[in-house]
C-alpha atoms as an extended CHARMM CRD file, in Angstrom:
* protein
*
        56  EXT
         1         1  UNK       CA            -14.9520000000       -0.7820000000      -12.6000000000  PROA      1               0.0000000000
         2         2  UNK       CA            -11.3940000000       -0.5200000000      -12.7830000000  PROA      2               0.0000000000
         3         3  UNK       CA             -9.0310000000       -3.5350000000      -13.3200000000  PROA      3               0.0000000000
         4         4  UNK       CA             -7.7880000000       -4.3590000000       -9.7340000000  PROA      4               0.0000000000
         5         5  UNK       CA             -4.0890000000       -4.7970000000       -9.3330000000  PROA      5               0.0000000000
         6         6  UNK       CA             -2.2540000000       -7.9140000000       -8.7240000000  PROA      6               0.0000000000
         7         7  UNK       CA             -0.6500000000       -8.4610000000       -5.3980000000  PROA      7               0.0000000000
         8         8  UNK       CA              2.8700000000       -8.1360000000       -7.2240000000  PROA      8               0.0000000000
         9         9  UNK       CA              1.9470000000       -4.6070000000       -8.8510000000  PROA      9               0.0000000000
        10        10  UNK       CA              0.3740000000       -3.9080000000       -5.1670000000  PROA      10              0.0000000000
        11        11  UNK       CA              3.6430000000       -4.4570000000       -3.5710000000  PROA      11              0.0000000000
        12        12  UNK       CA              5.6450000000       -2.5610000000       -5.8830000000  PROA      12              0.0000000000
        13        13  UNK       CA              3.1760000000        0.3040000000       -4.9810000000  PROA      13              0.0000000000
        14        14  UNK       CA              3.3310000000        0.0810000000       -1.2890000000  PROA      14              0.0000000000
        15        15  UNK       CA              7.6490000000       -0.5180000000       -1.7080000000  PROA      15              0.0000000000
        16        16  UNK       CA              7.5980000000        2.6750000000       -3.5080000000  PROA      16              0.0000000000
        17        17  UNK       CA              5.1540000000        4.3250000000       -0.6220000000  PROA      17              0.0000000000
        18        18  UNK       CA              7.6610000000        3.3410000000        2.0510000000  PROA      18              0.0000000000
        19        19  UNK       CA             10.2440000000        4.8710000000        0.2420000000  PROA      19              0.0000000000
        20        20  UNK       CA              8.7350000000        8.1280000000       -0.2110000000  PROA      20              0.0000000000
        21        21  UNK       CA              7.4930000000        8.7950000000        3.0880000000  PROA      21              0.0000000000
        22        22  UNK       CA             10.0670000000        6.9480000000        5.1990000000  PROA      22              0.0000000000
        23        23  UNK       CA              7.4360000000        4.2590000000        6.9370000000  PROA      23              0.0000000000
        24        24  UNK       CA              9.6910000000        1.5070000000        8.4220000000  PROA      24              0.0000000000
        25        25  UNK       CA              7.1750000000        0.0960000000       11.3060000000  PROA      25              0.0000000000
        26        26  UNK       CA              3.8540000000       -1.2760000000       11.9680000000  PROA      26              0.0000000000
        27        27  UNK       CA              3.5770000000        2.4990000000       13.8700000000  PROA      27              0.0000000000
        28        28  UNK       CA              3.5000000000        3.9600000000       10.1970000000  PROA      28              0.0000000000
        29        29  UNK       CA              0.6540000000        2.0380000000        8.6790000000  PROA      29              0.0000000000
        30        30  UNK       CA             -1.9450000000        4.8350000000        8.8320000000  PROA      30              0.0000000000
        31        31  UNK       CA              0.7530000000        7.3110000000        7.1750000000  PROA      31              0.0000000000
        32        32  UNK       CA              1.3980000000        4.7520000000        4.7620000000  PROA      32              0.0000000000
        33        33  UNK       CA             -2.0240000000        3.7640000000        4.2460000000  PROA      33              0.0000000000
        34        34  UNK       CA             -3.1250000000        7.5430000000        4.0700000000  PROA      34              0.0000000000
        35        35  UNK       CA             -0.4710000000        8.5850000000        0.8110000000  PROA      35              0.0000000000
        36        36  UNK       CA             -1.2130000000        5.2550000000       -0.7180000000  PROA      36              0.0000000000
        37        37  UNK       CA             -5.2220000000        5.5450000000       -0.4700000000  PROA      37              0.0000000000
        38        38  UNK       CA             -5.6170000000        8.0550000000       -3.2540000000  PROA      38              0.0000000000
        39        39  UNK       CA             -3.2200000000        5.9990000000       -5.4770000000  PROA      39              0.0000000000
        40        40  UNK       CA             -5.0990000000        2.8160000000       -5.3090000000  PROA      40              0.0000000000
        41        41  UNK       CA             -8.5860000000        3.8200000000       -4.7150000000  PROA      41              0.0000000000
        42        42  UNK       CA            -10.6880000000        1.5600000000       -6.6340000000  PROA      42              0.0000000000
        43        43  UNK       CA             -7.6520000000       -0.2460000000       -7.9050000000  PROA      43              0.0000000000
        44        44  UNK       CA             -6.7760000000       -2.1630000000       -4.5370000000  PROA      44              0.0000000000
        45        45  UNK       CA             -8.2300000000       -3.6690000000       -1.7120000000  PROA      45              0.0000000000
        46        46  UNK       CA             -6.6850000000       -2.2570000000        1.1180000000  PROA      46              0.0000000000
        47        47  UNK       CA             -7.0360000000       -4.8380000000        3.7000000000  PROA      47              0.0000000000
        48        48  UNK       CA             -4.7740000000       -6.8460000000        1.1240000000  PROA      48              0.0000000000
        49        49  UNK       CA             -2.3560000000       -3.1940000000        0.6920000000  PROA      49              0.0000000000
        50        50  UNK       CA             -1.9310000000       -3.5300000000        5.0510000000  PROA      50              0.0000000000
        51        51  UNK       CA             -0.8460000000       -6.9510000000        5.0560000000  PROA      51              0.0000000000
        52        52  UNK       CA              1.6250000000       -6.4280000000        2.5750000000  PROA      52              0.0000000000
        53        53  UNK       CA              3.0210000000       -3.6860000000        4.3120000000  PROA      53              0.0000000000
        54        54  UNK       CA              2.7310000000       -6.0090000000        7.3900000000  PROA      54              0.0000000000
        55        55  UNK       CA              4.7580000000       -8.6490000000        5.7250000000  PROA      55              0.0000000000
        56        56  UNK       CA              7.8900000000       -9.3740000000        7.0420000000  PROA      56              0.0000000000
């Protein structure tokens, strides 16, 4: 199995995924969650991607 990330490199990845597709709410998650998927599949829990996104 892959390495898994740490919560720092996770939120760098999810910071750059709002960026990119212009998620700024709670409303977004699934479009968030949806371009980040492929990017962190096996990498990334992401139960632990959605709360950092959730994070205010």
């Amino acid at each position: 199995m892959p390495e898994q990330f740490s919560e720092d490199e996770i939120a760098i990845v999810v910071d750059k995924g709002i960026a990119g597709s212009g998620a700024n709410s709670t409303q977004d998650t699934g479009k968030l969650m949806g371009l980040l998927k492929g990017q962190l599949a096996g990498k990334a829990d992401m139960g632990t991607v959605s709360s950092i996104f959730k994070r205010p």
